[in-house]
N, C-alpha and C positions, 0 to 999 in steps of 0.2 A: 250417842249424840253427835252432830255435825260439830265439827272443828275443823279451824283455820291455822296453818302454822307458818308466821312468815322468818324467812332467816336471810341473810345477807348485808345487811347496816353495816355500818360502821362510820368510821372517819377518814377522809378525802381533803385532797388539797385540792382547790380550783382549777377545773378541767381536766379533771382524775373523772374515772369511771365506777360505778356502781350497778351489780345487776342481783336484785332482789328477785326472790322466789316466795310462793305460796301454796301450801298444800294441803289442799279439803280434805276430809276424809271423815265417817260417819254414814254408813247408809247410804250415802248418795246416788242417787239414778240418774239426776240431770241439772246442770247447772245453766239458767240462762244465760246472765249477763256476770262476769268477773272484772272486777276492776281494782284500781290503786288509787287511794285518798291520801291526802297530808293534812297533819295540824302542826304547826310552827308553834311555840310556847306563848300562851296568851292569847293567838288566835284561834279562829274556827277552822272545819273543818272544812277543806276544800278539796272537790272533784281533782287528778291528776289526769287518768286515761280508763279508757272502759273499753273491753273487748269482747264480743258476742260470741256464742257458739259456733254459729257460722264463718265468723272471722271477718268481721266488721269491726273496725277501732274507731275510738273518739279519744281525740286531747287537749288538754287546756291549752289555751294559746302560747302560754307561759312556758312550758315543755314541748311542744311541736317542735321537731325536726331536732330536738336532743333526745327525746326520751322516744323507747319503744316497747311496746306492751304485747305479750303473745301468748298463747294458751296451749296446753296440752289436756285436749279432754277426755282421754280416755283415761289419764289418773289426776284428773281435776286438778291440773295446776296452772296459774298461771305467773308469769314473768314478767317482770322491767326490770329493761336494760336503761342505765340511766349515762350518759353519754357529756360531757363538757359542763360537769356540773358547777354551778353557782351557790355562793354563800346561802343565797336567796332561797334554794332548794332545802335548807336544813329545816329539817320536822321530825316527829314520829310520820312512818309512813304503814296504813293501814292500809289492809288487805280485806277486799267483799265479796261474799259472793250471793246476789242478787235471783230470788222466785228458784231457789234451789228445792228440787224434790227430794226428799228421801224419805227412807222407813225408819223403823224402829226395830229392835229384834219381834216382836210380835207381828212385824208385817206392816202395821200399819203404815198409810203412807201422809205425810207431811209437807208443806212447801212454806219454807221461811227466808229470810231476808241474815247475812251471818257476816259477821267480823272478825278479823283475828286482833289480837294481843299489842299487835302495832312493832316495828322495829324502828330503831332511831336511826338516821344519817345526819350525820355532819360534816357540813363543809366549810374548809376552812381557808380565809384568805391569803 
């Protein structure tokens, strides 16, 4: 089965650094789109950055120009570097990976939508 595995969280004082990693693994043949979400406690879940195959980014305006997102696709991983972090930033942060292919041991082939487990960062004032 496809799995997501992210590691890197923890706790930070304000404008300390953070670089989370993720790492697909399952069958996988081709990932389109890989990206980083946040939920803060008691909110929802909101878009961070999204990185394409090709190496196209998008970021929330909120993270622009602290935060960077980058992918290695040949062992489906992708990365944020999280850079002058803010209180504001603290959430669980989850890890996507978006119209991913893969098989199953029987061959078959599948394309689903996959999350991982989420790590937490905090930052602190």
């Amino acid at each position: 089965q496809v799995q997501l595995v992210e590691s890197g969280g923890g706790l930070v004082q304000t404008g300390g650094s953070l670089r989370l990693s993720c790492a697909a693994s399952g069958g996988i043949v081709r990932i389109n789109v890989m990206g980083w979400y946040r939920q803060p406690p008691g909110k929802q879940r909101e878009l961070v950055a999204l990185a394409s195959r090709g190496g196209s980014t998008n970021y929330a305006d909120s993270v622009k120009g602290r935060f960077t997102i980058s992918r290695d696709n040949a062992n489906h991983t992708v990365y944020l570097q999280m850079n002058s972090l803010k209180p504001e930033d603290t959430a669980v942060y989850y890890c996507n990976a978006d119209r991913t292919l893969a098989t199953d041991p029987a061959g078959r082939p599948s394309v689903g939508d996959y999350w991982g487990q989420g790590t937490q960062v905090t930052v602190s004032s």
